[in-house]
N, C-alpha and C positions, 0 to 999 in steps of 0.2 A: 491779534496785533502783537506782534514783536518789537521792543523798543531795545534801539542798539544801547549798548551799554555806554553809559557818559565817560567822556575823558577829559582828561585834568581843566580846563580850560572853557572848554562844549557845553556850557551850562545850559542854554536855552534852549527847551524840545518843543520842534514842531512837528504836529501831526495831521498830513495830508490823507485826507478823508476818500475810501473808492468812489471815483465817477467827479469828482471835482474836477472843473475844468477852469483856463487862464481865465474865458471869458467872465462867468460869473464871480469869480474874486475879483477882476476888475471892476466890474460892477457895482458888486458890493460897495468896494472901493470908492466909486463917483456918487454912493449915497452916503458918502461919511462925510467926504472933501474933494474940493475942486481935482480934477484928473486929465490929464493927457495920452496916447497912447500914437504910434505911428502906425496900426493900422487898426481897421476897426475891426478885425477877424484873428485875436492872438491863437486863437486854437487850432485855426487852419494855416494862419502866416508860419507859426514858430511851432512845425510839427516833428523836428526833433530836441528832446530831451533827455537825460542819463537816467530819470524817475519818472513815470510815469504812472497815477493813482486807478492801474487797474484792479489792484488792494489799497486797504489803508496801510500806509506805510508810519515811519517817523526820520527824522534825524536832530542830528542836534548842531547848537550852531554856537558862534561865540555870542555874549551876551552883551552888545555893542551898539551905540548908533550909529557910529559912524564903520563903513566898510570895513575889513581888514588891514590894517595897516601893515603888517609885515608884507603881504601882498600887493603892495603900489608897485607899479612900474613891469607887471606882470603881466601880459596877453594868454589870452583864453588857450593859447599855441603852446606857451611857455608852461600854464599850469596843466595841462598836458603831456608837458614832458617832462615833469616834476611828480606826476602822478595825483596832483592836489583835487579829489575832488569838490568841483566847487557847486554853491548855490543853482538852483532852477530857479523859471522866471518867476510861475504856477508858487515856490517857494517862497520867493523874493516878495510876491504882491501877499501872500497871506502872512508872511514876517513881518509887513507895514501895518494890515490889518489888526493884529494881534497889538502892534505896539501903540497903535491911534486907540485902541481899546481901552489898552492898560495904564497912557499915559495923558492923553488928548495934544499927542507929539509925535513927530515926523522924526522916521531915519535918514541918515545922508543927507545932513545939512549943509557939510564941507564935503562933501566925497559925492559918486555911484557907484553900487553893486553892479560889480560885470558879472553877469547871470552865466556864468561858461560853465554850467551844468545844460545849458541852454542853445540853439541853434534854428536860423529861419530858415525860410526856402533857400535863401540864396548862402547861404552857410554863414552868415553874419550873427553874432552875439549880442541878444540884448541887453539893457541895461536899466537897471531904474533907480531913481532916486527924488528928494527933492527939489524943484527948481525953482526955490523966491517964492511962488504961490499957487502953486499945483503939485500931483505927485507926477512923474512923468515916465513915462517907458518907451525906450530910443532904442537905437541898433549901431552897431560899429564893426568893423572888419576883426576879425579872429586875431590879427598881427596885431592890432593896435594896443597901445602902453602908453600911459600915463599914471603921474601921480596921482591925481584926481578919482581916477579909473580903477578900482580894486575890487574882486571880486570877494566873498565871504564861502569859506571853508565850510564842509560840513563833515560831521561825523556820523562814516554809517556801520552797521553791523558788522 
């Protein structure tokens, strides 16, 4: 395993294990806290990814609950052509795991991660975050921007 070198900011490493897949971090997930998801097959639904754990890989992330906020009002389009790469979903649901571990608390309280490391069949980007009383994992068109809406940067090698 190679751990990309941190930068100034990137404090938080995650490290995505070979052969993990969305479904069983979900999983996991719905044995910690109540969970939601829009469909019941995240491995099959959202089979493109920029990472995917056919190594163990890492990255690093900023060390936040709430989304990125330099990145509100950004589409998955836009950090694309900004070259930002951003969070995976597979990322995203084990960033929550990690953090219900460490703290018995929920990220995106006030915000969602737009997962735009992330892509379903239909080219659509997911998104997860807290919703009032579950964790939840949604989809939104690739164009879409909002404040609300910001995806989380990662630092890779």
């Amino acid at each position: 395993l190679t751990i990309p070198e941190k930068k100034e900011d990137f404090t938080r490493p995650l490290i995505v294990v070979k052969g993990l897949t969305m479904n069983k971090v979900y999983d996991s997930c719905a044995k910690k806290f109540p969970c939601w998801r829009y469909t019941g097959d995240l491995d099959n639904d959202v089979p493109t990814n920029d990472r995917t754990p056919t190594e163990t890989y890492a990255v690093w992330v900023r060390d936040r609950v709430e989304a990125d906020e330099e990145l509100k009002n950004l589409s998955a389009d836009n950090l694309t052509e900004k070259k930002i790469s951003g969070i995976t979903l597979l990322e995203r649901m084990l960033l929550e795991l990690k953090y219900f571990r460490e703290t018995g608390k929920h990220l995106d309280r006030d915000s969602v991660t737009l997962c735009s490391g992330s892509r379903d069949r239909g080219g659509r980007v997911p998104y997860a975050g807290w919703g009032g009383d579950r964790f939840e994992v949604d989809w939104c068109y690739h164009g879409n921007r909002l404040p609300r809406l910001r995806s989380r940067a990662v630092s890779l090698l």
